[in-house]
N, C-alpha and C positions, 0 to 999 in steps of 0.2 A: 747176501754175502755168500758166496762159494768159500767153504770149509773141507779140509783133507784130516782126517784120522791120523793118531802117529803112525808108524807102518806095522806090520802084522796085524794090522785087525782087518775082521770081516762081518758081516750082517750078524753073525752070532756074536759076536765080542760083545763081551757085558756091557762095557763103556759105550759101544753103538747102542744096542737094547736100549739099555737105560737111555739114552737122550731118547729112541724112538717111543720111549713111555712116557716121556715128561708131559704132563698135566701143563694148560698156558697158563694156570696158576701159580706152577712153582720158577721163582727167582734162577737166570742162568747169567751170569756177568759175565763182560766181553771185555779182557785185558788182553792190549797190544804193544809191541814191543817195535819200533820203528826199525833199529835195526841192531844187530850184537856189537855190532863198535860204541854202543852210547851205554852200553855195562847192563845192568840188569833193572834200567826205568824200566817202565810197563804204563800204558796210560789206559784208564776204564773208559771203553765208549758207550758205556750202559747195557740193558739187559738184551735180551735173542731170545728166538724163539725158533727151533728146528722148524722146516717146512715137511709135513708130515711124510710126503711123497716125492721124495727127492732123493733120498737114502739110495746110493749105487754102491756095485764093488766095483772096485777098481783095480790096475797094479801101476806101481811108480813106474814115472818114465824110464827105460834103458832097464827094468829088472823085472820081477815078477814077482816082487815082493807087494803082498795087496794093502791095501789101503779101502777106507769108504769117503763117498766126496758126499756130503749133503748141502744144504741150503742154508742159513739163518737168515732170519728176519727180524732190523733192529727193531727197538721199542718206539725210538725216539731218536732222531736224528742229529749226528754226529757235528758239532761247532764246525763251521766253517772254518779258522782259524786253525784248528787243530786239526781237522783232515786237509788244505796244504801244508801244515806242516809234516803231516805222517807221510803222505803223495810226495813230499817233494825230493827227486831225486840228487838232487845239485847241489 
């Protein structure tokens, strides 16, 4: 799964560090939010695990405000049922 940082950060931002330190020991939970019109649900798709070498800077599109994009990789695979229903745009 392709991941973007909230914006101002960059390879030093603590919040990068730290994921690029996380041990595949330690628990990372992946809550997602299908979309802001359904209020503040959030559904857990289980744990990730950053791709160690993936880590970029980047900047948002139209600004130059950076951003970092990294990688995750789930634990366990997402119900079918419940990724159409996050997918579906209709």
């Amino acid at each position: 799964m392709e991941w973007f940082s909230k914006k101002n950060r960059n390879l030093s931002s603590p919040d990068v560090r730290y994921l690029q330190s996380l041990a595949p020991t330690r628990r990372l939970p992946l809550f997602v939010q299908k979309n802001n019109d359904e209020g503040i649900k959030f559904y857990y798709l289980g744990n990730v695990e950053p791709r160690p070498n993936t880590f970029v800077q980047e900047s948002m599109p139209n600004s130059n405000t950076p951003v970092v994009k990294l990688h995750f990789d789930l634990n366990s695979p997402v119900e079918d049922s419940l990724y159409t229903y996050l997918t579906d745009t209709g």
